[in-house]
C-alpha positions, 0 to 999 in steps of 0.5 A: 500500500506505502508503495502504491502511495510513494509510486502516485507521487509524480503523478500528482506533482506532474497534475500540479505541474500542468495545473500551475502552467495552465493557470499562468499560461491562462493568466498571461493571455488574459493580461496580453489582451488587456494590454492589447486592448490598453494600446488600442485604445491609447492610439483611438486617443492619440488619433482623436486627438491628432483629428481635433488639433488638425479641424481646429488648424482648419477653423482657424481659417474661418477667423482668418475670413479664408472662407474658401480655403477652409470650405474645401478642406472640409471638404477634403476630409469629408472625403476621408473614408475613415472618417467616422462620425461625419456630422461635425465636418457637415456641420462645418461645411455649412457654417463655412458656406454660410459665411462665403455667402455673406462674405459675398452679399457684403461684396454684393452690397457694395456693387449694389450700392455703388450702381445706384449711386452710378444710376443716381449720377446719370439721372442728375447729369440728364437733367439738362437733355430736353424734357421729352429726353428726360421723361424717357430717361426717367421711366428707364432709370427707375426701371432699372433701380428697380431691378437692382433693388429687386435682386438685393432683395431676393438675395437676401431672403435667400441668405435668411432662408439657410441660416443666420449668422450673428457675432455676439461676446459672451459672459466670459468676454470672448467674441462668438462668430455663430451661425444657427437658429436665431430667435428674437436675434440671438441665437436660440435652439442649435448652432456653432460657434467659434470664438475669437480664441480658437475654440469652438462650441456645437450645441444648443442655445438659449438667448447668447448662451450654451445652453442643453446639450453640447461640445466645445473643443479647445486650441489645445485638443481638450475637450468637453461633451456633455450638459450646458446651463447659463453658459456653464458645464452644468449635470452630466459631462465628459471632459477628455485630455489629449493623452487619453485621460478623462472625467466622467461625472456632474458639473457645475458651474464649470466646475467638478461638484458631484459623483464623478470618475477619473480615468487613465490614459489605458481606460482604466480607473485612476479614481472615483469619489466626490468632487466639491469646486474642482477637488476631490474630497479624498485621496487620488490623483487628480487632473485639472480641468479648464476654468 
């Protein structure tokens, strides 16, 4: 019988042998996925982020007054195949239409106005033909102001019909170029803004200030998704870091206040608790936000 027990030995430490090499095998593919996954998710940020800084450089040219220019980047990168989410770019291709079109009315305007001062000049200088000459000048004359005035008008209910376009400062003093739905002339409802400072907010308004839903984006490839009130971050939001970092949780008044989550740049969680004022109430790391 001790024979038997003493011949069972190998085999159960070869059973053992095999289990641990099995369980670390397991462990190591286990932790070879996730590590995948980390790495892909980094490059996903690192890309996104990459994106941001490259539309921002294309913003930049509707602050310039490069309408054109920046219409047919836009464009450019609609034709992108990777792209994923398009409708920022769309967004964008109007706003940038919208104001070629008004840069055009603005050069209209100008010829309208200086032709009716040369129809003017013509119908002073013609007061000295004959009267019969004059009466014909005349009819002609109105005829054709009248169809100068005509087309500006066309044009310009035109130009309403696809949207408005207004410049306003907002609480904080920066000065918003908007283009959206307008509302006892201010912007009400959804629109885009790009602000003297390179940033720039899609979303929804309420009287001049963000207001519901929305994103901003800044120079930097920071950014923010999430609720808006009276111009601020305020309930629910997301704020990223170009390196992959992010918060998840409540805001207000542009600031951390509520439950919220910090994560890393791997997508794991650095930390999570309740902020007050931008701080956390215990110990973590934690990352500041813009004011």
């Amino acid at each position: 019988m001790k024979e038997k027990r003493t011949q069972l030995i190998p085999y159960a430490l070869l059973g053992l042998c095999l289990a641990l090499l099995l369980f670390y095998l397991f462990k190591s593919v286990s932790l070879k996925k996730r590590l995948t996954l980390a790495e892909a998710n980094q490059q996903q940020n690192v890309e996104q982020a990459a994106y941001q800084q490259k539309l921002m450089r294309i913003d930049s040219m509707l602050l310039r007054g490069d309408y054109g220019s920046a219409l047919k980047a836009y464009h450019t990168e609609l034709d992108n195949k990777d792209l994923q989410d398009a409708s920022g770019i769309e967004l964008r291709i109007a706003m940038a239409q919208q104001f070629l079109s008004l840069q055009q009315g603005n050069q209209a305007d100008q010829q309208v106005l200086a032709l009716q001062d040369s129809l003017d000049s013509i119908q002073s200088q013609r007061r000295v033909l004959p009267q019969e000459i004059r009466s014909y000048d005349s009819l002609s004359f109105a005829l054709e102001k009248s169809k100068v005035q005509l087309a500006n008008m066309k044009r310009r209910l035109m130009n309403r019909s696809i949207g408005q376009y207004l410049t306003f400062t907002n609480t904080k003093g920066s000065q918003m170029h908007y283009v959206g739905q307008v509302k006892n002339d201010m912007a009400n409802g959804f629109g885009v803004a790009l602000l003297n400072t390179g940033s720039r907010y899609q979303g929804e308004w309420h009287n001049n200030q963000r207001h519901g839903e929305g994103s901003f984006y800044w120079a930097d490839g920071e950014y923010y998704i999430g609720n808006y009130a009276n111009d601020k971050r305020n309930g629910l939001g997301t704020y990223y870091w170009p390196n992959g970092e992010k918060y998840v949780g409540q805001w207000k008044d542009d600031k951390r206040n509520g439950a919220g989550t910090f994560y890393g740049k791997d997508g794991a969680i650095v930390t999570e608790g309740v902020w007050t004022d931008d701080k956390l109430e215990k110990k973590g790391q934690e990352r500041r936000s813009r004011r």
